[in-house]
N, C-alpha and C positions, 0 to 999 in steps of 0.2 A: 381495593380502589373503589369497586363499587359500593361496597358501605359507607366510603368516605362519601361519596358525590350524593348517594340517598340521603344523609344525615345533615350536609349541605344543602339539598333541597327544603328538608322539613327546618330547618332553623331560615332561610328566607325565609321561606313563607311566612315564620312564625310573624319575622319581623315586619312582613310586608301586611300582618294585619294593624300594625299600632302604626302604620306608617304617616307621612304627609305632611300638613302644615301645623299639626296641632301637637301639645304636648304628652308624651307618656307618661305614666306611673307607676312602679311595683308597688303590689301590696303585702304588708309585713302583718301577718298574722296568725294565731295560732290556729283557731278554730277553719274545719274544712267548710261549713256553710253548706247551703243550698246549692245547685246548678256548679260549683267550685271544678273550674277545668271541663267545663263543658265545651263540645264541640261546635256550640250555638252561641253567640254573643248576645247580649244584653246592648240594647240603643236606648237609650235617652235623648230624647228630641227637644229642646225647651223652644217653643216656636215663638219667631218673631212675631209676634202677633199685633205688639201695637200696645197700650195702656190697660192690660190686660194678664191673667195667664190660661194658658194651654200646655200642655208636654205631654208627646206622646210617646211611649215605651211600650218596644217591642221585642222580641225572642222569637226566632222559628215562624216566621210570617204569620204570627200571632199580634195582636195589638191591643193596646189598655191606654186610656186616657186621664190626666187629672185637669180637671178644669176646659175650658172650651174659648176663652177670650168673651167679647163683649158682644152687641147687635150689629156693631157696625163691622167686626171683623169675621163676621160669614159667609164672605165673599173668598176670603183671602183663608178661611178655615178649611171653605169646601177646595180650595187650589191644593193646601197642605196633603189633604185628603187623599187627594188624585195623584199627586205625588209621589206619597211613599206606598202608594198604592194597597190602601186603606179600604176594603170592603165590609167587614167586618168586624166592629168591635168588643172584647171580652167585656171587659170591665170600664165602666166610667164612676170616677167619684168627682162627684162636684162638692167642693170642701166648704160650701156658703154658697146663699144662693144671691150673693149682690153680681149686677147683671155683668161686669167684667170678667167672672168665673164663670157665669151661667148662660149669657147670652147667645156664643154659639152653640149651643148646642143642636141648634134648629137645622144646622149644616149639618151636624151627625147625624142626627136624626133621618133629614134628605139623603145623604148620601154612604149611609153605612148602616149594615146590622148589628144590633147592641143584644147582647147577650145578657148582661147585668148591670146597674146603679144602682151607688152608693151616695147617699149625701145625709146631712147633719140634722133632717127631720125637723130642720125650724123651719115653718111654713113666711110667706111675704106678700105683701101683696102688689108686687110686680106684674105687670102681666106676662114678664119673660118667665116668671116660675111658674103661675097661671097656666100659661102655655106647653109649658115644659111637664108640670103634672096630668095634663091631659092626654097629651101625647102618650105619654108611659100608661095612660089609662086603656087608649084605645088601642093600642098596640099589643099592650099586656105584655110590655117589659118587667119583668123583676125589677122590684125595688127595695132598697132598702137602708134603716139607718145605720150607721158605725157611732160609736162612743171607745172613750180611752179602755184599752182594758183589751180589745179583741184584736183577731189576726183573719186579715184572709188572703186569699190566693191573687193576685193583679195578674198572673199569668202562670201556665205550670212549671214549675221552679224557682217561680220569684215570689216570697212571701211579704207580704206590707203587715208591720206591726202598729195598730192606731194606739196613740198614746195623749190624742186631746180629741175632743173636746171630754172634760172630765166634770165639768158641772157647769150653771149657768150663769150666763157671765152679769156682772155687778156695773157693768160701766155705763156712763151715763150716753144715752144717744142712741136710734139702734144702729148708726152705720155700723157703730164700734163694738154695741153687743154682738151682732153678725161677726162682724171678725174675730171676736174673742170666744167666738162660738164654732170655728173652722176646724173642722179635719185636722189632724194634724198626726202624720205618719209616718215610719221609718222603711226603705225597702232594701229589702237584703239581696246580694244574690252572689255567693262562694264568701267568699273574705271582703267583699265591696257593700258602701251602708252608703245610702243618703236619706237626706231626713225631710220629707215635706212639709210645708207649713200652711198652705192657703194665706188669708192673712192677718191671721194671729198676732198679737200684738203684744205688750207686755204682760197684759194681767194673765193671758190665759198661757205664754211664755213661764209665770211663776207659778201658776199652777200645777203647770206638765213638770217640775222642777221638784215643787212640795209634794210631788206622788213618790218622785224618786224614781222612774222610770231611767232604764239606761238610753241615753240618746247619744252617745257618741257617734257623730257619722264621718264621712271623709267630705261626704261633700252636702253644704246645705241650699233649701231651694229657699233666697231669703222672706219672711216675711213681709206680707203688705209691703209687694213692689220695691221693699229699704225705705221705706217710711222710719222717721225719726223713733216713730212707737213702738219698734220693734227690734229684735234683734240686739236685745240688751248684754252686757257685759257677762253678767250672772250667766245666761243663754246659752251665749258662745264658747263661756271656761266649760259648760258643760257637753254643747256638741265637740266642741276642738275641731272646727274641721279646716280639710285643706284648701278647700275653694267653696266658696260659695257665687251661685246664680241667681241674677236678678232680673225680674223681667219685667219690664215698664217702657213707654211708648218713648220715642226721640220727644223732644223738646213737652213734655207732657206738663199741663199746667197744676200740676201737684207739690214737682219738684223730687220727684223720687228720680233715684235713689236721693236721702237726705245727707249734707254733707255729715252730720254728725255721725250717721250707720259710717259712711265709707270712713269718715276717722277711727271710729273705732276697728273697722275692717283691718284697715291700715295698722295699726296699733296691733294687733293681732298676728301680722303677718299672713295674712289669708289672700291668696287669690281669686280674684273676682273677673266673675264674665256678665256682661251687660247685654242683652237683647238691646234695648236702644242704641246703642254703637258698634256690638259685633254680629248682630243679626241673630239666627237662629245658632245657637249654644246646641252639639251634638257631646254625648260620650259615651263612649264603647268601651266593654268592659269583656270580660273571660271569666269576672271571680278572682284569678289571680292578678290582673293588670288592665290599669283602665288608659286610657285616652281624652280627653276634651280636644275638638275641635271648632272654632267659629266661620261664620260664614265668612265674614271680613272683619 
């Protein structure tokens, strides 16, 4: 009897970690992966931030950020912060330095220790990056750049594999050379895979393609906010995933996401979570079984 009521405990519990308003997942996989079955979960935070991205991912009251949001949302970056009670940061990659990925970072800066950055060593002449390489000057942060091809650590047991920026990009403009000039990474952690993008857009989508890198993920973070330029047909038969995240401001004068991305989303069968309408996009994971939950 007591074995029974012990074995009865440890399955609540189990179940009371995938619990709530959001939905769970088993993952079918062969390979054991990294952290697989660890006693520590994996959070992904995609924050509502506004016409922007930020997402912050944590393990073991450890923390790693991609992206930071814009100038205007460092108000609402440094609140994040306080939050999930953010002292600290391992890792930051800013995957582009156009100022809606780059902009907060002044709140990190303010209100937390950074341990390392990473971003894509194309200089701009914003004075958000101005700002932002100085700071790493006087501070004497680690910096450094990533290119397709290498692997680092975002946290211990969670490995990020970069697999863009893989050369320089051809497109006319530089908003769109910056974008097709972004980070672009896969992070693993047991049998669970999402794939980042910054915001990459088709040319450098067909690049990371014609390398032939494996990018299958479960879950994608989508390109340039689902802008029409990204997140092509080609893209998606090759992440295959099961949901993809977008993160872009309520009524933003862009129009992202484009109806066109979400047609094809649709067409796909993929499910989609929208910062704009569900707020901050949370998913917890084990390795073996994840969760997505939104805020509303």
């Amino acid at each position: 009897m007591k074995r029974f009521i012990k074995y009865f405990l440890c399955l609540l519990i189990s179940l009371c970690v995938f619990a709530g308003t959001g939905c769970g997942f088993d993952i079918f996989g062969s390979g054991s992966g990294s952290g697989a079955g660890s006693d520590a979960p994996l959070i992904i935070r995609m924050l509502d931030i506004g016409q922007g991205d930020a997402i912050l991912i944590e393990r073991n009251g450890k923390f790693a950020l991609i992206d930071t949001g814009d100038v205007e949302h460092r108000p609402r970056m440094a609140e994040y912060l306080r939050k999930y009670g953010v002292k600290k940061v391992d890792t930051v990659i800013i995957t582009h330095p156009h100022g809606d990925h780059i902009g907060g970072m002044f709140s990190v800066f303010a209100n937390a220790e950074i341990r390392q950055v990473y971003d894509n060593g194309v200089p701009t002449s914003l004075s958000t990056y101005k700002t932002y390489r100085k700071i790493l000057d006087k501070r004497k942060i680690p910096r450094r750049t990533l290119r397709g091809g290498e692997k680092i650590q975002l946290l211990d047991g969670v490995p990020f594999t970069v697999v863009g920026p893989l050369e320089k990009s051809n497109a006319r403009g530089e908003n769109s050379r910056q974008n097709n000039e972004s980070i672009v990474g896969q992070l693993k952690y047991g049998n669970f895979t999402m794939l980042f993008t910054g915001d990459a857009e088709a040319e450098e989508e067909a690049s990371i393609l014609k390398n032939g890198a494996d990018i299958k993920s479960i879950v994608l973070k989508a390109g340039h906010h689902g802008s029409k330029t990204s997140s092509t047909e080609e893209f998606l038969r090759a992440v295959s995933p099961k949901a993809v995240f977008i993160s872009c401001g309520a009524g933003n004068n862009y129009g992202h996401p484009s109806r066109q991305t979400m047609k094809r989303l649709e067409k796909w069968g993929i499910d989609v979570y929208r910062t704009d309408r569900q707020g901050t996009i949370t998913l917890t994971t084990d390795g073996k079984r994840y969760e997505i939950t939104k805020e509303h």
